[in-house]
C-alpha positions as CSV (number, residue, x, y, z in Angstrom):
1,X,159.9,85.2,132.4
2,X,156.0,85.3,131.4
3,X,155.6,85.0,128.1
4,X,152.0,86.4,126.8
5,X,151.2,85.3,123.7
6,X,149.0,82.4,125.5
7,X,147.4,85.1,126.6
8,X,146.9,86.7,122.8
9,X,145.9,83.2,121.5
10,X,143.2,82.4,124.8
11,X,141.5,86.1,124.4
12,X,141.6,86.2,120.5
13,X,139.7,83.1,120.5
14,X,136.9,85.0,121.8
15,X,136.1,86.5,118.7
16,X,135.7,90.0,118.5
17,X,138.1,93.2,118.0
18,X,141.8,91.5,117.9
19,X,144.0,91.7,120.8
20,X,147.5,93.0,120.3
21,X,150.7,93.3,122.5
22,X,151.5,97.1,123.5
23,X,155.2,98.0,124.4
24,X,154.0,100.0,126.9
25,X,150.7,102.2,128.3
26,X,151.6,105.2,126.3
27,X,152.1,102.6,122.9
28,X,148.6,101.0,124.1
29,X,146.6,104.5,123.9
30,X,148.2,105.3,120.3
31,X,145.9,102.9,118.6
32,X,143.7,104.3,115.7
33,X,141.3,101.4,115.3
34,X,138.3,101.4,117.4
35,X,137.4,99.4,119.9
36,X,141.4,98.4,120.7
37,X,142.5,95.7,122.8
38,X,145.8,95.5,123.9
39,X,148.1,93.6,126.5
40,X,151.2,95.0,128.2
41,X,153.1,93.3,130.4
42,X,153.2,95.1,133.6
43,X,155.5,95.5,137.0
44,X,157.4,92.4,138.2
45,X,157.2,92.5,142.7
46,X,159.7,89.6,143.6
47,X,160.0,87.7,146.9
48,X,163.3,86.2,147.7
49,X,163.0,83.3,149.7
50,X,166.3,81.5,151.2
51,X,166.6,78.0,150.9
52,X,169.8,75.8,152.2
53,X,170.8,75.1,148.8
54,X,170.4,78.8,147.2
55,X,168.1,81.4,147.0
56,X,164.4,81.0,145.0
57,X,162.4,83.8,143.7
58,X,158.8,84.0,143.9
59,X,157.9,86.4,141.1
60,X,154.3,88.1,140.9
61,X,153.7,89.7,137.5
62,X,151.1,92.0,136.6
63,X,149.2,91.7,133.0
64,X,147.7,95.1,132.4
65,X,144.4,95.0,129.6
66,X,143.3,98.5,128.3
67,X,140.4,99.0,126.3
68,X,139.8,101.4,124.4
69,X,136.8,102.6,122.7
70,X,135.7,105.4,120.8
71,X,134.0,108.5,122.4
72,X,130.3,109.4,120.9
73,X,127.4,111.3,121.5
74,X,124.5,108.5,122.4
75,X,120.8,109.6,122.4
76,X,118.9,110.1,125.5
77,X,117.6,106.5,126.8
78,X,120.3,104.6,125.1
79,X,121.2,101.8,127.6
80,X,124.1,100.5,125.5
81,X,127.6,99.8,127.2
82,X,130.5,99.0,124.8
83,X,132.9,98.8,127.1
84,X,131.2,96.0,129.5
85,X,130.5,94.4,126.3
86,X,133.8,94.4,125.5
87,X,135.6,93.6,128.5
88,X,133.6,90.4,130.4
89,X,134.4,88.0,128.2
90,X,138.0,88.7,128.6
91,X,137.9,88.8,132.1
92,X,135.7,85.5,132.5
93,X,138.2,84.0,130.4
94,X,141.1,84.8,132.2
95,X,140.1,85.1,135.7
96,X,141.4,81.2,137.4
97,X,142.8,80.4,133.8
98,X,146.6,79.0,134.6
99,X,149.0,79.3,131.9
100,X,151.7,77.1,131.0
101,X,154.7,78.8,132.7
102,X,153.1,80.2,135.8
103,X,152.3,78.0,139.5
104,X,149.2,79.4,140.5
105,X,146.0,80.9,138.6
106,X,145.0,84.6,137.0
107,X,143.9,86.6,139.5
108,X,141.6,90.1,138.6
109,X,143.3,92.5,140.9
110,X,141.3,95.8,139.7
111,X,139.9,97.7,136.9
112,X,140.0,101.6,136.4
113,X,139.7,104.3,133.9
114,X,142.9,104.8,132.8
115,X,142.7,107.9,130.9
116,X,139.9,110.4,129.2
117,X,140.8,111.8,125.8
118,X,139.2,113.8,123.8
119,X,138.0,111.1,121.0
120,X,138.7,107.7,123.7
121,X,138.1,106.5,126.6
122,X,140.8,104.0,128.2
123,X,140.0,101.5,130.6
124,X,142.6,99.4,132.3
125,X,142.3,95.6,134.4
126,X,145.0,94.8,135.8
127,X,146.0,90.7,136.5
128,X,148.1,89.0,137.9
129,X,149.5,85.5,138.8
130,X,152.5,84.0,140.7
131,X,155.9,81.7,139.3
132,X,158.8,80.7,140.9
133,X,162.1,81.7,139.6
134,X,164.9,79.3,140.7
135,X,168.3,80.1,140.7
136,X,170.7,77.5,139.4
């Protein structure tokens, strides 16, 4: 199983607005601090693969960042994008990075708005990375 809190410790090094683990999309979107960072741990797509001694699993998990930041009124002119601000550092980090427990390296799959609220905007990047799961 993946376990993300590497994850927590390599993107709160960055600095800026903590990350936190979200139980799910809904949980992630229910933040009251602005900007938000959170990490939920996606959709699991498995791949069995027989073997003469037993069955291994190739699991690809998806790590699902949504940021959210607060909704304002900018004056005219104002060039100023929070969110890209907020999100490429993350992404450079983790993009090749290859954590402890997985066999190949963090792959940036997309990124899309997630959802439009009155007061937020939600964006989500999705990632994702490849382990084998062996059966004993």
């Amino acid at each position: 199983m993946l376990s993300l809190m590497p994850w927590l410790e390599r993107l709160n090094a960055l600095g800026g607005p903590v990350v936190q683990l979200a139980a799910d999309v809904d949980a992630a979107q229910n933040t009251k601090e602005w900007p938000s960072r959170m990490l939920v741990l996606g959709r699991d797509t498995v791949e069995h693969h027989d073997m003469s001694d037993g069955v291994d699993h190739l699991v690809k998990p998806e790590v699902l960042l949504v940021t959210g930041i607060q909704r304002i009124n900018l004056p005219l002119g104002n060039t100023d994008d929070e969110l890209t601000t907020l999100r490429r550092p993350m992404i450079n980090s983790l993009i090749n990075w290859m954590p402890d427990d997985c066999d190949n390296p963090i792959i940036w799959k997309r990124g899309q708005i997630l959802t439009l609220k009155n007061h937020a905007l939600f964006w989500v990047d999705v990632f994702t990375t490849e382990y084998w799961w062996k059966e004993n």
